[in-house]
N, C-alpha and C positions, 0 to 999 in steps of 0.2 A: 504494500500500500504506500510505503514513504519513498520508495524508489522512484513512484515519476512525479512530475511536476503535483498534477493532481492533489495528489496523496499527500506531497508536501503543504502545499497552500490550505488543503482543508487543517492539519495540526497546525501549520503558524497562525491560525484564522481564529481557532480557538484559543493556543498560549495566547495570542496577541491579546486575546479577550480577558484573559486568566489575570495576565502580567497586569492589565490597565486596572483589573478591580483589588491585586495587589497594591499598586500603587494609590492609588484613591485610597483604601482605608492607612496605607501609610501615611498618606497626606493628611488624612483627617487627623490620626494620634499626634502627628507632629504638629498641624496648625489649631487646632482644636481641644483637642483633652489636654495631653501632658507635655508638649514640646519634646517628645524622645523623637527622633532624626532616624532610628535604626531601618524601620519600616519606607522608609523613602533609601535612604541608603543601598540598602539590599534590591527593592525593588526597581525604583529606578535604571542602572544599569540593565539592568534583567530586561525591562518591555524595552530599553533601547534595542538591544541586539535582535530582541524578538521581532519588533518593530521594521529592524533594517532588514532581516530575514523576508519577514510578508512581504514587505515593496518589492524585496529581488524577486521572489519566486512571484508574484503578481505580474512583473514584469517578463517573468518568462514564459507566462501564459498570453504573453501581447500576442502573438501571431493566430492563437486561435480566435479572441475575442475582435468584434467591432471597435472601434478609439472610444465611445461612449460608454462600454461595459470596461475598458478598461480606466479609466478616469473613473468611473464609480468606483470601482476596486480600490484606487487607489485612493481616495478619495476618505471611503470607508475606514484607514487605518486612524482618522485622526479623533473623530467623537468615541468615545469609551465605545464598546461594545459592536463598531459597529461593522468590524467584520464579521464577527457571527451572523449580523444579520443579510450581509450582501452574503455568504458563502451560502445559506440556506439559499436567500433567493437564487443567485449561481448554479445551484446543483437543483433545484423546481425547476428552472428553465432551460435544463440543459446545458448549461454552457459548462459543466463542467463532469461530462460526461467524459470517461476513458475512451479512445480510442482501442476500434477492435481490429485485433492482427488477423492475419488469415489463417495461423491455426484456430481461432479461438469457437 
């Protein structure tokens, strides 16, 4: 499953999703409750890479998608959550169907 493109972007779709709600309740302990920094600290770095991951692998789904579904894709990584929500819609509409070999 993580071997093609696919299979990758749907996992970075969700860490992506995982790391941002990381980061927001770090954000909350640190500006909010008690001022401890570890929960931004930690998570932070983390949605960054995960962050840089989805763009690439979005970007290496450019040739299958139209420039409009790829600009939503991309687009998606920036409000909290909201690649989960384009990857759902993406895989409803097909567009993120495996290609089939001809053994298959």
């Amino acid at each position: 499953m993580f071997s093609s493109a696919v299979g990758r972007f749907r996992l970075l779709a969700m860490a992506e999703a995982v790391s941002w709600a990381g980061l927001l309740i770090g954000m909350f302990f640190k500006y909010v409750v008690v001022g401890n920094e570890i929960g931004v600290k930690i998570f932070g770095p983390v949605h960054g890479v995960i962050f840089v991951g989805y763009i690439l692998v979005t970007l290496m789904l450019a040739q299958r998608w139209d420039r409009r579904t790829l600009i939503f894709g991309l687009l998606a990584s920036i409000p909290p959550f909201g690649t989960v929500v384009f990857e759902r819609w993406a895989n409803k509409t097909g567009r993120l169907a495996e290609a089939q070999t001809a053994g298959d």
